[in-house]
C-alpha positions in Angstrom: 139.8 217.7 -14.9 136.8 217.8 -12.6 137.3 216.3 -9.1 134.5 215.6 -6.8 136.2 215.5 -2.8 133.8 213.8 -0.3 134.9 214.0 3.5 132.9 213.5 6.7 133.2 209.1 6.5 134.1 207.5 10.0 133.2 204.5 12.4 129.9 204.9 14.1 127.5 202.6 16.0 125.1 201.4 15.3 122.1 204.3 15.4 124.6 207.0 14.9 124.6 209.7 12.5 127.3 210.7 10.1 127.2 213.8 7.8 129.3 213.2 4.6 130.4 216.6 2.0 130.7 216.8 -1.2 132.8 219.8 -2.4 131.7 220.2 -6.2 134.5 222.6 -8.0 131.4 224.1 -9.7 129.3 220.8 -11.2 126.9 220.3 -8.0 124.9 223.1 -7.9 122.5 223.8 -11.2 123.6 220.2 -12.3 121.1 218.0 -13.9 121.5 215.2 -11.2 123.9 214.7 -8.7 123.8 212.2 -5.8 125.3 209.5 -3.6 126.6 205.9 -4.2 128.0 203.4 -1.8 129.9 200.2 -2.8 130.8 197.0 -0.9 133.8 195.0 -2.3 132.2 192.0 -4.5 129.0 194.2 -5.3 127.8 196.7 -7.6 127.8 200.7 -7.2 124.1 201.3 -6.2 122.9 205.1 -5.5 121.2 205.6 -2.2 120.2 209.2 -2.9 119.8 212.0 -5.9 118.6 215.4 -6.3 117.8 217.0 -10.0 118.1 220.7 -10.7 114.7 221.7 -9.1 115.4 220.2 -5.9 113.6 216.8 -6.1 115.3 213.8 -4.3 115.0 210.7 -4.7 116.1 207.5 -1.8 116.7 204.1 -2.2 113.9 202.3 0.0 116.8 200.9 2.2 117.8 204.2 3.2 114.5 206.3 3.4 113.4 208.2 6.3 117.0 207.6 7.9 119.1 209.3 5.0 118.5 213.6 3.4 120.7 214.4 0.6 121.2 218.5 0.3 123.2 220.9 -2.0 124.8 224.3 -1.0 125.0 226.7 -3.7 127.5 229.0 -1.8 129.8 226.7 -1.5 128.6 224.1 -4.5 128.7 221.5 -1.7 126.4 218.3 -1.7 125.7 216.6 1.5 124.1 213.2 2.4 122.9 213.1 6.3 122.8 209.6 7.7 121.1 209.1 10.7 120.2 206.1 12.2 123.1 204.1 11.1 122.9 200.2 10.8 125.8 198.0 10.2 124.2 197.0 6.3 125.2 200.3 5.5 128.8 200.1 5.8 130.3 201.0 2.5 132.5 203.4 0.3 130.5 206.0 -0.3 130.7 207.9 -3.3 129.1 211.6 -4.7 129.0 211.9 -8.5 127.1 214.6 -10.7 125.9 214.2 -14.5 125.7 217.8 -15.4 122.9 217.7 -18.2 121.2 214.7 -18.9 118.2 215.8 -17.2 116.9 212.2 -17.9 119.0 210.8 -15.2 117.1 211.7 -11.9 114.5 210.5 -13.6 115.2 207.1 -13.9 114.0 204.5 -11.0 117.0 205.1 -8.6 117.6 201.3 -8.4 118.5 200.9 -12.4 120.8 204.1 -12.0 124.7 202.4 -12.7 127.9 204.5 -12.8 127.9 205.3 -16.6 124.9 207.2 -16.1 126.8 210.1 -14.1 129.4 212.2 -16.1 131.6 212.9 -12.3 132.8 211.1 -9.7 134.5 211.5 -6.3 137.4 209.3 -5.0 135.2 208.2 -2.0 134.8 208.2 1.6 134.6 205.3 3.8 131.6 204.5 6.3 131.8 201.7 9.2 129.1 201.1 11.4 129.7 198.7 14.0 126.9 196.4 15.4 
């Protein structure tokens, strides 16, 4: 079974930066689309960041110019910078990988849902206090 492990979540205030990992067990790198969720109880999944096979990325307008998604191939490990933290983005956040539909990184990144990604991590938690 393939298991996706994030690390790297923590309290931070706000305007702090936190770098979260995502250690791939071989289904980051080369994978069609892989990327970053985050969930707040009593809302949906929504994906803040994604990155197809040929290196294009794609943020959520909330997060743009503060967040930078990144794969390793050495060490098939996906990352998601997060500078610039406000409170709003205090979440679970979750890295998950779809390793061939090609047509997911392609959809608008606010209509992507959890059934569209084949792999998911367990989750790490972000807090960022006001």
């Amino acid at each position: 079974q393939v298991q996706l492990v994030e690390s790297g979540g923590g309290s931070v205030q706000s305007g702090g930066s936190l770098r979260l990992s995502c250690a791939g067990a071989g289904y980051i790198y080369r994978s069609a689309c892989v990327g970053w969720f985050r969930q707040v109880p009593g809302k949906e999944r929504e994906a803040v960041a994604v990155v197809d096979s040929d290196g294009r990325t794609t943020y959520a307008d909330s997060v743009k110019g503060r967040f930078t998604i990144s794969q390793v191939s050495a060490n098939d490990t996906l990352y998601l910078q997060m500078n610039s933290l406000k409170p709003e983005d205090t979440a679970m956040y979750y890295c998950a990988t779809e390793p061939i539909n090609l047509g997911v990184c392609m959809t608008p990144i606010q209509a992507l849902v959890r059934d569209d990604f084949h792999y998911w991590g367990q989750g790490t938690q972000v807090a960022v206090s006001s």
